[in-house]
C-alpha positions in Angstrom: 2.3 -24.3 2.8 4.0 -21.8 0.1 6.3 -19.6 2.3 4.1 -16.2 1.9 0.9 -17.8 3.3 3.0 -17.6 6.5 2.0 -14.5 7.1 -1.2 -15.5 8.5 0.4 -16.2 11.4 2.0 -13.6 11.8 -0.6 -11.7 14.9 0.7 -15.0 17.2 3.8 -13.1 18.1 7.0 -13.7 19.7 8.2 -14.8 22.9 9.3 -12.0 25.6 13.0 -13.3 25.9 12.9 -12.6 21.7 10.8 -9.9 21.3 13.2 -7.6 23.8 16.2 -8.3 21.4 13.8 -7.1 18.4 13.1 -3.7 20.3 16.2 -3.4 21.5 17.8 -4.3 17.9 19.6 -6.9 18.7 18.9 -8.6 15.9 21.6 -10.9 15.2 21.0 -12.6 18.6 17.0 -12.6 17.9 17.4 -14.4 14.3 19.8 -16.7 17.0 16.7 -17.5 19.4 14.7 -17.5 16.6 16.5 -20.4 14.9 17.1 -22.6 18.3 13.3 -22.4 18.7 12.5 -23.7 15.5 15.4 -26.0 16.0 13.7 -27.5 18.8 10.5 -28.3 17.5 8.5 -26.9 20.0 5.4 -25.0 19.4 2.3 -25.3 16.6 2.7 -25.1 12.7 1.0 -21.8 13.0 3.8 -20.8 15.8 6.4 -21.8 13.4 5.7 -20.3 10.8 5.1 -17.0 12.7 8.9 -17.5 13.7 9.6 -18.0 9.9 7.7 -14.3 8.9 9.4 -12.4 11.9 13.0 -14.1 11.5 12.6 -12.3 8.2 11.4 -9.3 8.9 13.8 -9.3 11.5 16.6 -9.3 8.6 15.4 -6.9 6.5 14.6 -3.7 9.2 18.2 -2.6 8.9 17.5 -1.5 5.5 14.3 0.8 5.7 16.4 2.5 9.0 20.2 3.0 7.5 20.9 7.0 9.5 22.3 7.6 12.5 20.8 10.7 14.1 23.8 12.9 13.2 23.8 11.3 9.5 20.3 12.0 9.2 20.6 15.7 10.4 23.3 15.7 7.6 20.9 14.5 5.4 18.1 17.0 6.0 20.7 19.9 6.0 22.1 19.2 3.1 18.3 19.6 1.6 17.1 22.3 3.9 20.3 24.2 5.3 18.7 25.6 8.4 17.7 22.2 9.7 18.8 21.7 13.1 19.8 18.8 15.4 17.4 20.3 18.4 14.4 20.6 15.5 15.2 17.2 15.1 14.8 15.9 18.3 11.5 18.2 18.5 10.1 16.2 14.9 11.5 12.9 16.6 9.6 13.6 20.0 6.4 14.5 17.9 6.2 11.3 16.3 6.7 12.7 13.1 9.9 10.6 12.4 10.1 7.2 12.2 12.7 5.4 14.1 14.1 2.2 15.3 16.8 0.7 17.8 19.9 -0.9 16.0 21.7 -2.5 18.9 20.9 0.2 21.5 21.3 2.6 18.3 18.3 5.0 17.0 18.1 4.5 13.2 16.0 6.4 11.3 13.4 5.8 8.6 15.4 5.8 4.9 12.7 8.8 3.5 12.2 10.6 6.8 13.0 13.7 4.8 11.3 13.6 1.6 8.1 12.5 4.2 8.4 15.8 6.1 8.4 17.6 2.6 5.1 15.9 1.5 3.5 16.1 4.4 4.5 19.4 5.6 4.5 22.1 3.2 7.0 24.4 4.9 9.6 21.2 4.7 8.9 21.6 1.0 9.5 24.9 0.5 12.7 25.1 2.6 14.1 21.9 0.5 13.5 24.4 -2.4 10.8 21.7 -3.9 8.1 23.7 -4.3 7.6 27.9 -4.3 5.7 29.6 -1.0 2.3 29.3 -1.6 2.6 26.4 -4.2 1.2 22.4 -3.7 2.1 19.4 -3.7 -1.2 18.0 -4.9 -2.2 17.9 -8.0 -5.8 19.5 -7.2 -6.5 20.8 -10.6 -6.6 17.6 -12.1 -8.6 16.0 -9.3 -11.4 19.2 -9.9 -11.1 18.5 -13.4 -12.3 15.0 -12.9 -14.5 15.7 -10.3 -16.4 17.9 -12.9 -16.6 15.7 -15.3 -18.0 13.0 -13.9 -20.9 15.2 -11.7 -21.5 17.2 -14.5 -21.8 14.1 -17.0 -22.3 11.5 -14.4 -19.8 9.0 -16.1 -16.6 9.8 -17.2 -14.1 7.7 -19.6 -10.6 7.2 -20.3 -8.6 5.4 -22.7 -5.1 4.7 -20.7 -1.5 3.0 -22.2 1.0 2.4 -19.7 4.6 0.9 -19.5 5.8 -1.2 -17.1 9.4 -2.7 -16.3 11.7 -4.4 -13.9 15.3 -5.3 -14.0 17.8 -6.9 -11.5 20.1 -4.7 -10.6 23.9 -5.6 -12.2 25.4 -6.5 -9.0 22.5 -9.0 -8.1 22.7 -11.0 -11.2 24.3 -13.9 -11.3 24.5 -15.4 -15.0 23.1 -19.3 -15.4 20.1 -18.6 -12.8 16.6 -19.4 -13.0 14.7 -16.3 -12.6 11.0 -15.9 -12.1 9.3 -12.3 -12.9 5.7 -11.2 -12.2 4.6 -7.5 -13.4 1.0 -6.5 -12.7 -1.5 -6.4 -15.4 -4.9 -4.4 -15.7 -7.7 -6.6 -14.3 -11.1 -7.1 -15.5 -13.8 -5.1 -13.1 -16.9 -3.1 -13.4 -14.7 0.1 -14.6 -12.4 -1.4 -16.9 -12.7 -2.7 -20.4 -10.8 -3.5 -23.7 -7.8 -4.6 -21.6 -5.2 -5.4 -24.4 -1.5 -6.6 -23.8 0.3 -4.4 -26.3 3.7 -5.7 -26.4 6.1 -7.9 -24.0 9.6 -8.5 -23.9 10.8 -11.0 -23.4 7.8 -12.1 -25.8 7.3 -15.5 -24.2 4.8 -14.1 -20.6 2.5 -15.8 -19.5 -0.7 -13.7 -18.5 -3.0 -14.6 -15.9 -7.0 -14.7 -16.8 -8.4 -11.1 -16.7 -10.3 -12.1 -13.1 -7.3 -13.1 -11.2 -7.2 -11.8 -7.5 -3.3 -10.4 -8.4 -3.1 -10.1 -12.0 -0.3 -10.3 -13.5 2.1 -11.2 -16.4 4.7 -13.4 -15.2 8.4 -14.9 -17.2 10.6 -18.1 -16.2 13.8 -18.1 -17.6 17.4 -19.4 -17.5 19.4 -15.6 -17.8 22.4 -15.8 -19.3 22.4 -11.1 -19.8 20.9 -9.4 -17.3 18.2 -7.7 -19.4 14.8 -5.8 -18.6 11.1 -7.8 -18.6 8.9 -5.1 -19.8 4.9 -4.7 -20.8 3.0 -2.7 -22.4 -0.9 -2.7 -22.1 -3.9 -0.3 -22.4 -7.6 -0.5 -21.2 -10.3 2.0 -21.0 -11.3 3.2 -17.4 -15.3 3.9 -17.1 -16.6 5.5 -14.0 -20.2 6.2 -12.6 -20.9 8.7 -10.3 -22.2 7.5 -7.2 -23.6 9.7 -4.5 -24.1 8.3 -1.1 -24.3 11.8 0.4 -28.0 11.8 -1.0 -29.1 8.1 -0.7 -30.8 5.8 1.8 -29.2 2.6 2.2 -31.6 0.1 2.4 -32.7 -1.9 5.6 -31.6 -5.5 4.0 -28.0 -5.4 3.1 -25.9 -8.3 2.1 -22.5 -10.2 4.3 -20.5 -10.8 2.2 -16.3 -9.7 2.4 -17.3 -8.7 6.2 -14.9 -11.4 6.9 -11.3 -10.7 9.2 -8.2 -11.5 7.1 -5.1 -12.6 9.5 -3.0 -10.6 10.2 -4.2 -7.4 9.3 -7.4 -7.1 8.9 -8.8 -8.3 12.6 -11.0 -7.1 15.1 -8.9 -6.2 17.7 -10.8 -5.4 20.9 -9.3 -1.8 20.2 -10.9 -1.8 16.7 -14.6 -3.0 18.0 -14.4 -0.6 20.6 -13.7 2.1 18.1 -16.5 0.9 15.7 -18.5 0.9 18.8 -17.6 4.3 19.7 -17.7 5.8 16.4 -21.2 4.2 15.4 -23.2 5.0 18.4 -26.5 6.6 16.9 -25.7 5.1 13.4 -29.0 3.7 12.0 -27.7 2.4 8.8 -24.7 0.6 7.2 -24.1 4.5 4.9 -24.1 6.3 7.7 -21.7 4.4 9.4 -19.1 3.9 6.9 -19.3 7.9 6.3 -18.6 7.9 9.9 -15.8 5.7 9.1 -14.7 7.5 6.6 -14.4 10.7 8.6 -13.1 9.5 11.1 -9.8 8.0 8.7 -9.7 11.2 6.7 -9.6 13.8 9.4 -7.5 12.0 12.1 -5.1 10.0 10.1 -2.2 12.0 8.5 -0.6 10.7 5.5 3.0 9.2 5.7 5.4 7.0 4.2 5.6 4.0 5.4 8.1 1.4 5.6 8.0 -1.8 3.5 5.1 -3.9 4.3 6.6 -7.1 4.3 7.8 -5.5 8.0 4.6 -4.4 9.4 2.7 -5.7 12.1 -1.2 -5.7 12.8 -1.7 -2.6 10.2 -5.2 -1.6 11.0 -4.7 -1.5 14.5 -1.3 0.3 14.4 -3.0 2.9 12.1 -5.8 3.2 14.2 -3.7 4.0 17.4 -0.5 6.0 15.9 -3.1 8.2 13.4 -0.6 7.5 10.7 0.0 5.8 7.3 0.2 6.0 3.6 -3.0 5.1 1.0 -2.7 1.5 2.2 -2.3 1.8 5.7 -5.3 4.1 5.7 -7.3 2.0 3.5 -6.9 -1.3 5.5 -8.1 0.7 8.3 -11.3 2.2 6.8 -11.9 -1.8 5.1 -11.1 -3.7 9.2 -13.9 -0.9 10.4 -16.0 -1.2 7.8 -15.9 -5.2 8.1 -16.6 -5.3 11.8 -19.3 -3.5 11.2 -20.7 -5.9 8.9 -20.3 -3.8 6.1 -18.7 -5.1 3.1 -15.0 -4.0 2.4 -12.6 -5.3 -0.1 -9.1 -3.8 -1.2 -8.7 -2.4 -4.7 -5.0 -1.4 -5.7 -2.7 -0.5 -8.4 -1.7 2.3 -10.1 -2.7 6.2 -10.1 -2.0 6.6 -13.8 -2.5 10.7 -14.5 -2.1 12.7 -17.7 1.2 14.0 -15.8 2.2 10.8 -13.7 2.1 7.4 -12.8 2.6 5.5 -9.2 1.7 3.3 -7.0 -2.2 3.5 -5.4 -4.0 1.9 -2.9 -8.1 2.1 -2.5 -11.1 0.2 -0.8 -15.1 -0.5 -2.3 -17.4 -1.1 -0.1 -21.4 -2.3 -0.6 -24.3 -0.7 0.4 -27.6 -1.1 -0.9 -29.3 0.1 -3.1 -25.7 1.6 -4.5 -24.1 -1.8 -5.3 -20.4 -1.1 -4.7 -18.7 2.2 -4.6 -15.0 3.6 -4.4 -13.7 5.1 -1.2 -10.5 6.7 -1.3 -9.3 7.9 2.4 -5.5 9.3 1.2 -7.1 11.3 -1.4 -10.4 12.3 0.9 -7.7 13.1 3.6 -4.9 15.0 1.6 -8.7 16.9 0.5 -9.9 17.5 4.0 -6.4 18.8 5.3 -6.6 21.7 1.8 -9.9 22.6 3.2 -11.8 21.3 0.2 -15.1 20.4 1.4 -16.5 19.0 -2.0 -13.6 17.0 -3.0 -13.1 15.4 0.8 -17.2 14.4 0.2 -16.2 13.2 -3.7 -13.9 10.3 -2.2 -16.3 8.7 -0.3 -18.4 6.9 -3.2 -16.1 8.4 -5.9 -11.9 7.8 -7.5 -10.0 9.7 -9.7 -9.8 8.4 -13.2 -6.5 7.6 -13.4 -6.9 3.8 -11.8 -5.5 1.0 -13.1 -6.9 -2.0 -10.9 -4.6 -4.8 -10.5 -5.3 -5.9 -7.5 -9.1 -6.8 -6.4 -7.9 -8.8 -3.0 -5.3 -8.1 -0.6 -3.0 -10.5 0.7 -4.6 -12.4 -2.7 -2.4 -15.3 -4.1 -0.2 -15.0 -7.5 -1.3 -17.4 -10.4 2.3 -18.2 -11.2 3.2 -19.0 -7.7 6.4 -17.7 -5.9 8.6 -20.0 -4.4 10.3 -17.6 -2.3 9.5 -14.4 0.3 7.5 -11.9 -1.9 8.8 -8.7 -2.0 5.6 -7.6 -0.8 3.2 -10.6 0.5 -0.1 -8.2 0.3 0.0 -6.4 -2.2 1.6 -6.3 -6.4 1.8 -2.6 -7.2 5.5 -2.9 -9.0 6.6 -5.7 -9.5 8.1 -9.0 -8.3 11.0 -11.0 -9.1 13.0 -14.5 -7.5 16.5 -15.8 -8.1 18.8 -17.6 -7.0 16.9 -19.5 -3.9 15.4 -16.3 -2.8 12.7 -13.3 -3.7 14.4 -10.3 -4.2 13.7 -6.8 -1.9 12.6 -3.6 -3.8 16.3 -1.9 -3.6 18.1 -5.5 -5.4 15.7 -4.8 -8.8 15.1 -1.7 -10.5 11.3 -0.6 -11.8 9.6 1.9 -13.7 6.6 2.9 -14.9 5.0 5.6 -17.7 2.0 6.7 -19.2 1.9 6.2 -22.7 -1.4 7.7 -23.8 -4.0 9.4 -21.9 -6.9 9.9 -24.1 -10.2 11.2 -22.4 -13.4 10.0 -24.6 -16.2 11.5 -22.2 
């Protein structure tokens, strides 16, 4: 079993005795109990290899929670003078900060801050980030796209991006074998004329255009530490779709209604919910809109911490009302699913005219549509601005700034890892191994950039 399939497991849990120390954050004592129990023997494969996933995660939680509560009041004051220790507390009590025990210790989230400021426009403008009355969206573009396509019902964009990773200078270790994987433009229904532009170092090896993770992926001896970079373009087609206006048909198909362990599972919270939230529903459409609602007026967008340390996302989403374009999106996909709808992940990057980052979407399948996008960040970030016609675009419609990498989630590398992912669901960045072990996002550096945006319809 390749170390990163563990993470099926992962819903088994721990035992009480271990799971106190977790909470608690004891966590040099957990990894302890941890390793006498696989000592031992005792237990299923399945059980083990649970113990393997959270003896991990267990050692990498420090990391995403490194402030005290008086450092992280420093932190935010020395962004936002006025912040106070007691409107901490009140943000804290909220459940609008993230937090942790560290031995007894509250620890809070790395990017509480820079959350509050995207999430909370005041926090913004008292970190001096953005003037009274400006945004933080970029809602002009989205319109502008939104026009196009309704007005020309397709819309098309030829896209060049650059892509890089490099281990970071007190990580490297001359003499190593390193293994790199960068994610590469994958063939689907909207994108075309995928081309692999340059590569250094020039020796990659790219994956087939209908890999489930594609990606371009190096094995080398390092003697310098030195960047892997790519460059590639494709051109993104889109369709308008409108499921406002259609009738879905009464014969629809099964497929991807599957659960996927450990995230996407039909919890008896998340049937009950689908239960609740479909009473009355005569049709697959109207359910998923219902879905969809549901995700983008309840859920508030927030960072989240690295995925490699979440448990049971859907569910967690579904009961904290919280979560970034993935969370939110592996929520709308688990509904979707135990509904009998089909759901799959879509992922990659949201490559603008004016940026470029890290996206996360779902499709879902409803005749007589055939598959169409659903974007619940974007739909939600609309709903919350009061924008009526752009919270309605995102349910059957994306931006065109897309690049799809990722057509599966929790999907399998070509080139496989030896060694704990960086991320085991999802390739939006990046991944690199050395050394015995897979490196976390803060040991590498990575960037991204758009090259050329050229729109053609």
């Amino acid at each position: 079993m390749n170390v990163n399939e563990q993470f099926k497991y992962l819903n088994i849990g721990l035992p009480d005795n271990i799971l106190r120390k977790k909470i608690y954050g004891d966590f040099t004592g957990a990894v302890s109990m941890i390793d006498d129990l696989l000592e031992s023997g005792k237990g299923t494969e399945g059980f083990k290899a649970c113990l393997n996933v959270q003896r991990e995660i267990i050692k990498r939680l420090p990391e995403d929670y490194p402030y005290t509560f008086d450092e992280a009041v420093a932190l935010a004051q020395s962004q936002a003078p006025d912040f106070t220790a007691e409107e901490m507390k009140a943000l804290e009590e909220a459940g609008r900060i993230d937090w942790i025990y560290i031995d007894g210790v509250p620890h809070y989230f790395s990017a509480f801050f820079a959350n509050l400021c995207e999430t909370d426009h005041s926090y913004a403008v008292r970190a001096g980030k953005v003037k009274p009355g400006g945004d933080n969206d970029n809602f002009d573009y989205r319109h502008e796209v939104f026009r196009r396509l309704e007005e020309n019902g397709e819309l098309i964009n030829h896209i060049k991006i650059r892509a890089s990773v490099r281990i970071h200078d007190d990580e490297f270790k001359a003499g190593e074998e390193v293994l790199v994987h960068l994610p590469l433009p994958a063939a689907c229904e909207e994108q075309s004329d995928i081309r692999i532009e340059a590569m250094f170092p020039k020796n990659g090896v790219i994956d087939s255009e209908d890999a489930e993770q594609r990606t371009i992926s190096w094995k080398e001896t390092m003697k310098d530490n030195h960047e892997f970079r790519v460059e590639y373009s494709y051109t993104y087609h889109l369709t308008y779709k409108d499921p406002w206006n259609t009738v879905a048909d009464k014969e629809q198909p099964t497929f991807f209604t599957e659960e996927k362990a450990p995230h996407i599972v039909f919890t008896p919270y998340i049937r009950d919910l689908v239960t609740s939230l479909t009473e009355g529903a005569e049709d697959n459409l109207e359910k998923a809109k219902r879905f969809y609602k549901f995700v983008t007026e309840n859920v508030n967008y927030s960072f989240s911490r690295e995925y490699f340390g979440l448990e049971s996302i859907a569910e967690s989403c579904a009961r904290n009302l919280v979560g970034d374009c993935g969370i939110q999106t592996l929520l709308f996909i688990t509904l979707c699913r135990c509904a009998g709808i089909p759901a799959r992940w879509e992922s990659g990057l949201a490559a603008g005219p004016d940026s470029c980052g890290p996206h996360d979407w779902s499709k879902i399948y409803a005749a007589p549509l055939g598959w169409f996008h659903v974007d619940c960040s974007r739909g939600g970030s609309a709903f919350r601005q009061g924008d009526e016609a752009l919270h309605k675009y995102y349910f059957g419609n994306i931006a065109g700034d897309a690049m799809v990498a990722n057509r599966e989630f929790q999907g399998e590398f070509v080139v496989e890892k030896s060694h704990w992912r960086a991320d085991p669901y999802d390739n939006q960045i990046g991944e690199i191994e050395t050394g015995g072990r897979g490196l976390m996002y803060s040991q590498f550096d990575r960037t991204r950039a758009v090259l050329e945006f050229e729109k053609i319809k």
